[in-house]
Backbone as a chain_set.jsonl record, in Angstrom:
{"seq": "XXXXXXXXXXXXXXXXXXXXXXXXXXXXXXXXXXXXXXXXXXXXXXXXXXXXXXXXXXXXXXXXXXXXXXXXXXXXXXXXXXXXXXXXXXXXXXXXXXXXXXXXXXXXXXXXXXXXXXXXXXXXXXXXXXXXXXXXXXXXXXXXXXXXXXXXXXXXXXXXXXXXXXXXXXXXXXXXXXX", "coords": {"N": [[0.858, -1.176, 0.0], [0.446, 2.26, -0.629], [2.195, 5.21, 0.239], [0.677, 7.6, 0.011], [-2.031, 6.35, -0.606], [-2.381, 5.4, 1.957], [-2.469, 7.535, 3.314], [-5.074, 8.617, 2.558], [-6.666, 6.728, 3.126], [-6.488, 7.212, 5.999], [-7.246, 9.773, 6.245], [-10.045, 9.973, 5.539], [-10.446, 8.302, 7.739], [-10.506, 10.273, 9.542], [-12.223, 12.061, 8.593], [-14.624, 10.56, 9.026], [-14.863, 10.293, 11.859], [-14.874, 12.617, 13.093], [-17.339, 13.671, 11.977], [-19.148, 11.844, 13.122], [-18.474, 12.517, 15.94], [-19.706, 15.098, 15.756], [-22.176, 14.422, 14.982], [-23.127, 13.076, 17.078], [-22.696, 15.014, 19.323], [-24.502, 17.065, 18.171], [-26.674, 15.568, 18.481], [-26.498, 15.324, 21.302], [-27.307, 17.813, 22.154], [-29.819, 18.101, 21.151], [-31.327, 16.491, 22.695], [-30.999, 18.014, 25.308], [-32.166, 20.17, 24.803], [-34.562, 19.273, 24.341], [-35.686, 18.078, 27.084], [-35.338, 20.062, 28.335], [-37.366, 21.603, 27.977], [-39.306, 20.404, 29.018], [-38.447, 20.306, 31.724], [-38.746, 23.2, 31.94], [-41.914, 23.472, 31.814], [-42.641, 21.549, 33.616], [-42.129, 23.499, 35.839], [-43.314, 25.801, 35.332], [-46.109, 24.885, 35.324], [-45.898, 24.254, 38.409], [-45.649, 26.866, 39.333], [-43.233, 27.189, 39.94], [-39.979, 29.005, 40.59], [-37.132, 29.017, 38.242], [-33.557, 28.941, 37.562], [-32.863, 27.116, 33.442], [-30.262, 25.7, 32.926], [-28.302, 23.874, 30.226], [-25.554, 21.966, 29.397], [-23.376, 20.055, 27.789], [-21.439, 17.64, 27.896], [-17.893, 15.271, 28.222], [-19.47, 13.554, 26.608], [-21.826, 13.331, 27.351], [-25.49, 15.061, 28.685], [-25.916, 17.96, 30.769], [-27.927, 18.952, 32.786], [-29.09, 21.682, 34.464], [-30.782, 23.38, 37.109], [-31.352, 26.256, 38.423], [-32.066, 29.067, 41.302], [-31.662, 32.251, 41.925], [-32.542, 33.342, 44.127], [-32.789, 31.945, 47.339], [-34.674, 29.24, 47.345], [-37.411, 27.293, 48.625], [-39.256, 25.821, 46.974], [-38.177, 24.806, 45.31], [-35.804, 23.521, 46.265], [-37.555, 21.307, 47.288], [-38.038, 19.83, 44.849], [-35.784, 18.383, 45.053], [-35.857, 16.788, 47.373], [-35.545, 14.135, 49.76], [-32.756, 12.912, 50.582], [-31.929, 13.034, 47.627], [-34.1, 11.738, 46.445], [-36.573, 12.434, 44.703], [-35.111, 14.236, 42.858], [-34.132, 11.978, 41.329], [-35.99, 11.094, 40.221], [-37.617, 12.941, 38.553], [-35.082, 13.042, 36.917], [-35.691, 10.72, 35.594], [-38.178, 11.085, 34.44], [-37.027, 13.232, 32.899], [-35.54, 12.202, 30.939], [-37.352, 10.063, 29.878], [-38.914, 12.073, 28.614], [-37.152, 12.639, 26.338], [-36.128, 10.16, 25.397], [-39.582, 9.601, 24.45], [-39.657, 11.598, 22.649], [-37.279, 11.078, 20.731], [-37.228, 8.253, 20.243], [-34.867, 7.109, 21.298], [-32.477, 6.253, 24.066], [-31.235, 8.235, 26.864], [-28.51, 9.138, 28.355], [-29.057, 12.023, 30.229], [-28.274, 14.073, 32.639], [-29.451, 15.083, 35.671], [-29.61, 18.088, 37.73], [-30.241, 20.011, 40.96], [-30.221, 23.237, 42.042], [-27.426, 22.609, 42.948], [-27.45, 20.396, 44.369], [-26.006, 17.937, 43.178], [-23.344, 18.423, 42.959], [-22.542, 18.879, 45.376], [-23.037, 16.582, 46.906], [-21.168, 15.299, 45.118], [-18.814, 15.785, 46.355], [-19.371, 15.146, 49.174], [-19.51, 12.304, 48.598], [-16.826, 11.548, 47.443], [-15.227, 12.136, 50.171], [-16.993, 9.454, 51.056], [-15.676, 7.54, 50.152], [-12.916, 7.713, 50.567], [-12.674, 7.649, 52.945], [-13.623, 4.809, 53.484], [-11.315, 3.395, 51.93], [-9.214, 4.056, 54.065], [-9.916, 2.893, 56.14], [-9.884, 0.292, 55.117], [-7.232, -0.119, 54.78], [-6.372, 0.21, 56.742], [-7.41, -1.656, 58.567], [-7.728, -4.204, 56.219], [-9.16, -6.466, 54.514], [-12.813, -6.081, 54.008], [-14.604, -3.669, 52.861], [-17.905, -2.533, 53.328], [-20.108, -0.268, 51.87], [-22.894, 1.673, 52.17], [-25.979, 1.556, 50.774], [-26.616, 2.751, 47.222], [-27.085, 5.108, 44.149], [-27.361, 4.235, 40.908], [-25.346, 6.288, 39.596], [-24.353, 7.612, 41.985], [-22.75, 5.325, 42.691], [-21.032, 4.965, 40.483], [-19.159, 7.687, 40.758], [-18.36, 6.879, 43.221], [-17.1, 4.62, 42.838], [-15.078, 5.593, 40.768], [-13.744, 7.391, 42.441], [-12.504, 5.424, 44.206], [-10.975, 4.255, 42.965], [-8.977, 5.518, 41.905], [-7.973, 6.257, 43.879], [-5.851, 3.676, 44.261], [-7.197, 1.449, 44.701], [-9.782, -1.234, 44.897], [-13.266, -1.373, 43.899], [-15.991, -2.967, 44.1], [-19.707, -3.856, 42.659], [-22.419, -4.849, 44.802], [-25.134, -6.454, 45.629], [-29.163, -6.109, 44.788], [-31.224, -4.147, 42.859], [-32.475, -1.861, 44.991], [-30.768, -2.035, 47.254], [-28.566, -1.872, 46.126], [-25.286, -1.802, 46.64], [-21.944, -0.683, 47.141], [-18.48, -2.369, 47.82], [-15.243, -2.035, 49.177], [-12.253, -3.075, 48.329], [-8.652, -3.918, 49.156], [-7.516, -5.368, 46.769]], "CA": [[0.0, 0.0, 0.0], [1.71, 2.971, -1.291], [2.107, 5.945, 1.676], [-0.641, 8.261, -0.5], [-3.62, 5.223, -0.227], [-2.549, 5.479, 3.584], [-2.754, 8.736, 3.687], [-6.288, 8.81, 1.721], [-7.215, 6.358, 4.284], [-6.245, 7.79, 7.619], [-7.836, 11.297, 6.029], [-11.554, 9.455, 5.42], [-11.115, 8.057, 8.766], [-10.947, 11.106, 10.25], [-13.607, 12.617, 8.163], [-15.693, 9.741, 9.564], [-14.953, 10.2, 13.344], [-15.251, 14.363, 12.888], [-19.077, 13.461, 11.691], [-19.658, 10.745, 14.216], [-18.235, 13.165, 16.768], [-20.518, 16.092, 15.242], [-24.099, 14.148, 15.133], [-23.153, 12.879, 18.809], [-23.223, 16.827, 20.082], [-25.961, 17.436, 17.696], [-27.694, 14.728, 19.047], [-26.796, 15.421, 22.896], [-28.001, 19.18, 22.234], [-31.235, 18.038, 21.159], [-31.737, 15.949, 23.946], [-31.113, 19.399, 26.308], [-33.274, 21.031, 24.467], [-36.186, 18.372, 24.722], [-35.577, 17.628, 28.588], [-35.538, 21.274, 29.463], [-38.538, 22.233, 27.775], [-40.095, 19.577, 29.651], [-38.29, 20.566, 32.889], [-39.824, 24.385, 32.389], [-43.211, 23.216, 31.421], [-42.966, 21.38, 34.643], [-41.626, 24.142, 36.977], [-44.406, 26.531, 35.317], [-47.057, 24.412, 36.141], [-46.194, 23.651, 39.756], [-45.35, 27.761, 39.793], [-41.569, 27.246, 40.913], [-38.806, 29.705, 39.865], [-35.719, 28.699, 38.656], [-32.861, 29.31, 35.772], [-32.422, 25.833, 33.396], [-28.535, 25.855, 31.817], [-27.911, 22.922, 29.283], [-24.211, 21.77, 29.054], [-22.773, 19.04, 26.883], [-19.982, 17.333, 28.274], [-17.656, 14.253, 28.187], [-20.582, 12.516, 25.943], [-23.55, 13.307, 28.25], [-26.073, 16.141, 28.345], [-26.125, 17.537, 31.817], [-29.226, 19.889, 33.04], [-28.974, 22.301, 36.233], [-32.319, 24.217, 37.569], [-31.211, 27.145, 40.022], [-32.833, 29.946, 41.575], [-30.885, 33.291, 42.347], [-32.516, 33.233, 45.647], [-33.211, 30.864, 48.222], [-36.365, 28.707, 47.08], [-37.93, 26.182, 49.108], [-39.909, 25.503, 46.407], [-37.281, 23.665, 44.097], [-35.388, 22.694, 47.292], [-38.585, 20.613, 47.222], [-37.983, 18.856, 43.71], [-34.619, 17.777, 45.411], [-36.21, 15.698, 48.18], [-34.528, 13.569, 51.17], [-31.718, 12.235, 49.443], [-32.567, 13.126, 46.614], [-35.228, 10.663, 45.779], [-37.341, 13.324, 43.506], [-34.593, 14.688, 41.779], [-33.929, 11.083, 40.503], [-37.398, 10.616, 39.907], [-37.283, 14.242, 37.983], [-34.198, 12.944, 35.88], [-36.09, 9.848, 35.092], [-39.045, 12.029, 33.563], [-36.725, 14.154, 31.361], [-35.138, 11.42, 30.265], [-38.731, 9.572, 29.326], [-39.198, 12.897, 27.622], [-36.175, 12.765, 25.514], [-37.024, 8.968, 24.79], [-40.867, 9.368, 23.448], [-39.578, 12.58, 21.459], [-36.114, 10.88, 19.689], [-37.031, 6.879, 20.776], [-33.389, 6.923, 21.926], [-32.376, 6.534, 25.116], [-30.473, 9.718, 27.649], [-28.112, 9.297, 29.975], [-28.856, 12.909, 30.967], [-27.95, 13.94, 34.075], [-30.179, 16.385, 36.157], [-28.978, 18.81, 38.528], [-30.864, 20.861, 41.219], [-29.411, 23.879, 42.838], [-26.133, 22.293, 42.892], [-27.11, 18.692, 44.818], [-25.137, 16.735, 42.705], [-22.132, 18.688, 43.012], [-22.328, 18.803, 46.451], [-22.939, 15.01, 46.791], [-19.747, 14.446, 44.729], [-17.774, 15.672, 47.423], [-19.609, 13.756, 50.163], [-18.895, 10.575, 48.027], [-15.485, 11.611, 47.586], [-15.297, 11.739, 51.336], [-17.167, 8.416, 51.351], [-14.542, 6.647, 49.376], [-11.291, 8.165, 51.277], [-13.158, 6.731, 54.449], [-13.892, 3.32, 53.051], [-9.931, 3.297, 51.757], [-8.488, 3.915, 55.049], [-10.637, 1.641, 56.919], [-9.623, -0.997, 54.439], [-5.659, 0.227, 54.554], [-5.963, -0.174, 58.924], [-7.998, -3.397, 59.218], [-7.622, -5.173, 55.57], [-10.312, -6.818, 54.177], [-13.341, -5.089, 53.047], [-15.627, -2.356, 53.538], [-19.52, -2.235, 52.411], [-20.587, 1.092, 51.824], [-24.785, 1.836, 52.374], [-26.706, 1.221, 49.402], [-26.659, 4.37, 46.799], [-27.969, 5.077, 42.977], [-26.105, 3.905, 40.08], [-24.619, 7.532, 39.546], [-23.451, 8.028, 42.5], [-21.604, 4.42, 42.507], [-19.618, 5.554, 39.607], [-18.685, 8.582, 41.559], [-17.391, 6.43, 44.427], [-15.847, 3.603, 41.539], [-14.038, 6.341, 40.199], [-12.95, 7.835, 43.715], [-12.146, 4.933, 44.851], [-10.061, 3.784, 41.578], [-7.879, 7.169, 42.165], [-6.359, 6.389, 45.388], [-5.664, 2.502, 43.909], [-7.856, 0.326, 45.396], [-10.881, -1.562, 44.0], [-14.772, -1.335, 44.331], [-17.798, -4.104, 43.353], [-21.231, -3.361, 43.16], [-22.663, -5.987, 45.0], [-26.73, -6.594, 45.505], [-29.955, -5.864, 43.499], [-32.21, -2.805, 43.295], [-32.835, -0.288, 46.168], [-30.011, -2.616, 47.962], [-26.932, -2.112, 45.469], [-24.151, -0.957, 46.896], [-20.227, -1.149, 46.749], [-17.876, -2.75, 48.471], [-14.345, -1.913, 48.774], [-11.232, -3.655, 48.947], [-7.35, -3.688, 48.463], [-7.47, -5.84, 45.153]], "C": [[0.895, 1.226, 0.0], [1.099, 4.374, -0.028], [0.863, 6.677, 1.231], [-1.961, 7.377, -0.204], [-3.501, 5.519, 1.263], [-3.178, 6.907, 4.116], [-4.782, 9.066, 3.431], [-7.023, 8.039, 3.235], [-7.327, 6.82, 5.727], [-7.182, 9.246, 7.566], [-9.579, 10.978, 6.242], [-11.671, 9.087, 6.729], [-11.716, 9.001, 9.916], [-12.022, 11.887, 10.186], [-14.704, 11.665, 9.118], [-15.908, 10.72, 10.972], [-15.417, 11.813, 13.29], [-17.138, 14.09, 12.838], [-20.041, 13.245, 12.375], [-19.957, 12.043, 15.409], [-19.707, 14.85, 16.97], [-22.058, 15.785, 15.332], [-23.786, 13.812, 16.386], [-23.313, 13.956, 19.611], [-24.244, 17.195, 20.023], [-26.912, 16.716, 19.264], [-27.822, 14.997, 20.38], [-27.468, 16.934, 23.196], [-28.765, 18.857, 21.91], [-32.077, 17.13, 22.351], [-31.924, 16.962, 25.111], [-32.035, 19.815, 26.082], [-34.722, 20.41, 24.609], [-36.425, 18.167, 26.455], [-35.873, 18.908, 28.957], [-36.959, 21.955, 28.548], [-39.265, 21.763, 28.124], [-40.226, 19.897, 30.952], [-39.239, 22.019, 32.798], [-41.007, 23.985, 32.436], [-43.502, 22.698, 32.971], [-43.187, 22.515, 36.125], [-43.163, 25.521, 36.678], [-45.824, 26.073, 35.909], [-46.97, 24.08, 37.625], [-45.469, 25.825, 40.026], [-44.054, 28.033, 40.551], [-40.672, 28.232, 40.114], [-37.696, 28.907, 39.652], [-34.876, 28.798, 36.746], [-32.466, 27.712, 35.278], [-30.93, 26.472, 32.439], [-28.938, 24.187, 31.424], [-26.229, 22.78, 29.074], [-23.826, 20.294, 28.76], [-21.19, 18.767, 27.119], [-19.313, 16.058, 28.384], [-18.812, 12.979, 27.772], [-21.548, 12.56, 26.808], [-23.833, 15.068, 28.402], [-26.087, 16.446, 30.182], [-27.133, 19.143, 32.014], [-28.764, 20.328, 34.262], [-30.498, 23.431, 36.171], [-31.785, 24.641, 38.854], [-32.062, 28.225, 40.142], [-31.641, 31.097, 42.146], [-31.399, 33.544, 43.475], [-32.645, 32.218, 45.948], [-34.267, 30.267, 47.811], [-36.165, 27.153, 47.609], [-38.3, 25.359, 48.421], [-38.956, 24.145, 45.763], [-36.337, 23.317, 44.978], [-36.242, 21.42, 47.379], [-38.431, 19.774, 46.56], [-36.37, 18.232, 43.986], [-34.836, 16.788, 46.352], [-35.202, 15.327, 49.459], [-33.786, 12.63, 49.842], [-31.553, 12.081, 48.172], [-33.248, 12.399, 45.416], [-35.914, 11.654, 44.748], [-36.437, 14.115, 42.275], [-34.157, 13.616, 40.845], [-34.85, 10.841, 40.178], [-37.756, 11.871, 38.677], [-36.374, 13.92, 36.774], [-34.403, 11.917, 35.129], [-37.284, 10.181, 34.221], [-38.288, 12.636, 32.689], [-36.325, 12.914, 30.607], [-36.244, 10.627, 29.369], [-38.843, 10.545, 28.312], [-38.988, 12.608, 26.424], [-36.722, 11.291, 24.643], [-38.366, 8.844, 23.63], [-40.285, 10.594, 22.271], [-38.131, 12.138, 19.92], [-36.22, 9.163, 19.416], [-35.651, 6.253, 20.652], [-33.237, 7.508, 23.113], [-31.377, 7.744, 25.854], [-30.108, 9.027, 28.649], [-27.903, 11.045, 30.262], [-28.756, 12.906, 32.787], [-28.823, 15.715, 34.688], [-29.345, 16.936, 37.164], [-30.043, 20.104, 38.928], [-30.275, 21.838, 41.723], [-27.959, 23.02, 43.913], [-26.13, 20.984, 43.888], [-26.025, 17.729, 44.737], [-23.792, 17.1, 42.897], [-21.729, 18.811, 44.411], [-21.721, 17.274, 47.444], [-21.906, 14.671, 46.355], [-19.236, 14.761, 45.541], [-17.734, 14.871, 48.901], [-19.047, 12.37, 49.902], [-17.634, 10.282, 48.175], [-15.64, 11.596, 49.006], [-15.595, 10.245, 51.928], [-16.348, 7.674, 51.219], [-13.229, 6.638, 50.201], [-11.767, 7.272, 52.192], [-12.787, 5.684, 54.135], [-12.228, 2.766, 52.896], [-9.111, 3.53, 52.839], [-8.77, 3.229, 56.076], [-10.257, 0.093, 56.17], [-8.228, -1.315, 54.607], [-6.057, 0.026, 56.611], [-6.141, -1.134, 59.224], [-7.578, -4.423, 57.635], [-8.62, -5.543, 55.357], [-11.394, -6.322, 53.367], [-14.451, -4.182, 53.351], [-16.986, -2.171, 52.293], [-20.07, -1.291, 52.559], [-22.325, 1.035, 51.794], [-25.079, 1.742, 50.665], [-26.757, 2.71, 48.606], [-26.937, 4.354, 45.119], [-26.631, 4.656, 42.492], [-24.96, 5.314, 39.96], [-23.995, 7.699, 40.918], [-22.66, 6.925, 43.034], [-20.435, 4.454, 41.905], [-19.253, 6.552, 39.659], [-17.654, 7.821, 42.546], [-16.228, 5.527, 43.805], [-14.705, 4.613, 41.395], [-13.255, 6.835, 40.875], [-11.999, 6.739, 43.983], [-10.355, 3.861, 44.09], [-8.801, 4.298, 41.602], [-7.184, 6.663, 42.711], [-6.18, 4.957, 44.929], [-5.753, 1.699, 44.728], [-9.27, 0.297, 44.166], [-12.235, -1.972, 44.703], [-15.239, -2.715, 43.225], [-18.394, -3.394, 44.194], [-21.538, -4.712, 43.294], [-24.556, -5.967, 44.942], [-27.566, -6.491, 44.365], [-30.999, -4.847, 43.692], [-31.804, -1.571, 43.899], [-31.495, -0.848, 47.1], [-28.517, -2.883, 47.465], [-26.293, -1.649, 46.008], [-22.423, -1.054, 46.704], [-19.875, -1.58, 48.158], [-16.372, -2.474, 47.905], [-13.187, -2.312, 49.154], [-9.913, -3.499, 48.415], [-6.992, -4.299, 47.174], [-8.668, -7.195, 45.374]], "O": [[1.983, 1.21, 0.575], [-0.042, 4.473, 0.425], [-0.116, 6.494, 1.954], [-2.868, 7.867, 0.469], [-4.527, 5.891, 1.833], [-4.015, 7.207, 4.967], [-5.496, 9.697, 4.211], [-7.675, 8.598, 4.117], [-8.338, 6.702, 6.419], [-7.715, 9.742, 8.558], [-10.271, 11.663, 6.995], [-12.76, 9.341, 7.243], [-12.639, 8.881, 10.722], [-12.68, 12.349, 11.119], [-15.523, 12.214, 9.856], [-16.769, 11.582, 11.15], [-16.61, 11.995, 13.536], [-17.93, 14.392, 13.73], [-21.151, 13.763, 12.501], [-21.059, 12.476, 15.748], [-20.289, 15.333, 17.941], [-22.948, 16.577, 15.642], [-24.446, 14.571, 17.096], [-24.049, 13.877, 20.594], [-24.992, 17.579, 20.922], [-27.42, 17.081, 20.324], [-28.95, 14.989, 20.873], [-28.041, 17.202, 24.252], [-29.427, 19.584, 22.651], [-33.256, 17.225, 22.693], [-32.895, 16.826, 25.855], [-32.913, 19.957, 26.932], [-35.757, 20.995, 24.926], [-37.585, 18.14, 26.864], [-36.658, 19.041, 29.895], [-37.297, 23.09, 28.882], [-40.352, 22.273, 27.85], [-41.301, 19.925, 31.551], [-40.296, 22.08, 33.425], [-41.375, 24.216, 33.587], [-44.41, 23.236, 33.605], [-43.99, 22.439, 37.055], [-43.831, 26.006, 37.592], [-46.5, 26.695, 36.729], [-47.991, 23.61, 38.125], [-44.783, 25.969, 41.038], [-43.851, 28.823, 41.473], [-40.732, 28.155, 38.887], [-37.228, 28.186, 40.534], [-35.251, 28.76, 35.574], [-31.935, 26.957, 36.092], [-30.769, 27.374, 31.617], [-29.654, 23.45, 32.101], [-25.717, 23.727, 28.477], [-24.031, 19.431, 29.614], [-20.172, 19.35, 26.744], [-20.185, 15.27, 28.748], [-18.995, 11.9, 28.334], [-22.17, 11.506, 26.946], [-23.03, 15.998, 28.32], [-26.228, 15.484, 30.936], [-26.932, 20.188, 31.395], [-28.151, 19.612, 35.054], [-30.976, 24.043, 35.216], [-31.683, 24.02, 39.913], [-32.833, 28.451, 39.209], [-30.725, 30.636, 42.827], [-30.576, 34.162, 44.151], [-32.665, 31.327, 45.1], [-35.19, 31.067, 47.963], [-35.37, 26.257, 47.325], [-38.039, 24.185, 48.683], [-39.115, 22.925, 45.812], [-35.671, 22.463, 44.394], [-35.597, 20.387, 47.557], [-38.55, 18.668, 47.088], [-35.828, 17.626, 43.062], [-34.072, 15.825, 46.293], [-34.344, 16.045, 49.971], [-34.097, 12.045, 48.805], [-31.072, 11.076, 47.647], [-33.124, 12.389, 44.191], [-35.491, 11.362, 43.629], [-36.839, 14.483, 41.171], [-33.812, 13.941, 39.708], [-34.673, 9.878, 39.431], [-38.316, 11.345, 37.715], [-36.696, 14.378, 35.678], [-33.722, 11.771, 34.114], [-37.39, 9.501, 33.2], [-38.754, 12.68, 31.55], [-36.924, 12.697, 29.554], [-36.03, 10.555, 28.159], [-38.883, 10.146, 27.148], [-39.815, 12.369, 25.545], [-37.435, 11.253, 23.64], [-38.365, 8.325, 22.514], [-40.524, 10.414, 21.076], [-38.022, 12.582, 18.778], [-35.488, 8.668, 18.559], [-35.355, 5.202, 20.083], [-33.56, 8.651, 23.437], [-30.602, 8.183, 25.004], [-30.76, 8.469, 29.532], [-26.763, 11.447, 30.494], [-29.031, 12.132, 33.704], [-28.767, 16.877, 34.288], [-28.35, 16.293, 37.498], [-30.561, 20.899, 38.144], [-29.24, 21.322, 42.145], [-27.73, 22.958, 45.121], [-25.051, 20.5, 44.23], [-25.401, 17.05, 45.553], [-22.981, 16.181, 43.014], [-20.519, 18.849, 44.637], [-20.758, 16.989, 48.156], [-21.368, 13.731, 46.94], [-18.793, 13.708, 46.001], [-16.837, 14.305, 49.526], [-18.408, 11.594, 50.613], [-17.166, 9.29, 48.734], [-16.499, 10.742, 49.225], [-14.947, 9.739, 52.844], [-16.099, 6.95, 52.183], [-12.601, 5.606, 50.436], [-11.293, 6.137, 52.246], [-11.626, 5.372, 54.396], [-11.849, 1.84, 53.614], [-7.975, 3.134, 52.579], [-7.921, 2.946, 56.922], [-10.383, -1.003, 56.716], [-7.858, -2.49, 54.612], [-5.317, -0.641, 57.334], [-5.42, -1.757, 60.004], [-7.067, -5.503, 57.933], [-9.447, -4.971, 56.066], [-11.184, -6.095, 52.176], [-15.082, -4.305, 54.401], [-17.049, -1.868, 51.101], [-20.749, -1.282, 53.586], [-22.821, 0.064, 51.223], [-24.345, 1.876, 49.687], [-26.918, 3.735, 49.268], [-27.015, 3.173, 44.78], [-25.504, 4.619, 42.986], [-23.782, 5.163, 40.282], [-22.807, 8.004, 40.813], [-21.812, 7.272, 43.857], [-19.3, 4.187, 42.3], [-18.79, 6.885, 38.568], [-16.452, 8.068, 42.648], [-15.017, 5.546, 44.027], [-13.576, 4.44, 41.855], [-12.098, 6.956, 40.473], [-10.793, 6.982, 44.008], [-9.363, 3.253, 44.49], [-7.749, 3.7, 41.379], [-6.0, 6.458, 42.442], [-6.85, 4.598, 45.898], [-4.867, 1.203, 45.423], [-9.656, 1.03, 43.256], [-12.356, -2.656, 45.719], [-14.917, -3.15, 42.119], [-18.263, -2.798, 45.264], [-21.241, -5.608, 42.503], [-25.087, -5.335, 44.028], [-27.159, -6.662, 43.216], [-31.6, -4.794, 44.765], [-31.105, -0.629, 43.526], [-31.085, 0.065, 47.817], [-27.632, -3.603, 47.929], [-26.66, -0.475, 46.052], [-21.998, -1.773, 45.8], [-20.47, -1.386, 49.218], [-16.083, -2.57, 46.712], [-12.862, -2.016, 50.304], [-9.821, -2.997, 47.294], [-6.147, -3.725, 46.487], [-8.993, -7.894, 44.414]]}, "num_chains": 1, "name": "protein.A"}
């Protein structure tokens, strides 16, 4: 194969991936745009304030709903642990679904929950890793959503040690040990 055919080739592939790369944005910006016109529609009808941002990042669409003041209200759609805001991110996502019948891993976000939560997790994880590094063995962390498993996976990956998700359901959780 003479270096020009290579070249021809390596050039088309990139054309490809450029394309790929290009309807995958598309595509995750139309998913924003369907989820949050769902999320306002919701927040109008239940009379809640709040600003939606759309941001497209590392291959997922991710939604935030804040309020420039204090609001109870959409404190509200955050819940105890935030059972309603996963219940909330499971509706846009449905949205996105009946409107493209392709599935969303969007990710919702209420006045900054989730970002808060990652640092708890992170916290969770360090714990779990020095309790494992004093006694050995292994450490079972409380049961917690898939998202914020692969928060703690990934924490826990960092400092080099290794997580399983063990159980089924409402009862998954990790466990973490030295290898």
């Amino acid at each position: 194969m003479s270096a020009e055919s290579t070249e021809e080739i390596t050039d088309a592939v990139t054309e490809a991936q450029e394309e790929t790369l290009s309807k995958t944005a598309s595509r995750l910006e139309e998913e924003g745009d369907i989820a949050a016109d769902y999320l306002e529609e919701l927040l109008d009808i239940a009379d809640i304030d709040g600003d939606i941002d759309i941001e497209v990042r590392n291959g997922r669409t991710y939604i935030s709903i804040a309020a420039e003041e204090e609001s109870p209200a959409l404190e509200s759609l955050v819940g105890r642990d935030g059972e309603v805001l996963e219940a909330l991110q499971e509706l846009a996502r449905l949205s996105v679904l009946s409107a493209t019948d392709s599935r969303s891993r969007l990710v919702l976000d209420i006045n900054g929950y989730r970002k808060h939560r990652a640092g708890v997790l992170q916290q969770i994880a360090e714990d779990a890793v020095a309790k494992v590094k004093e006694n050995g063995g292994t450490v079972a962390l409380e049961p917690m959503s898939a998202y914020e498993r692969k928060i703690v996976h990934d924490a826990v990956a960092d400092l080099g040690f290794v997580s399983e998700s063990e159980g089924e359901g409402a009862g998954r959780h990790i466990v973490v040990s030295a290898d």
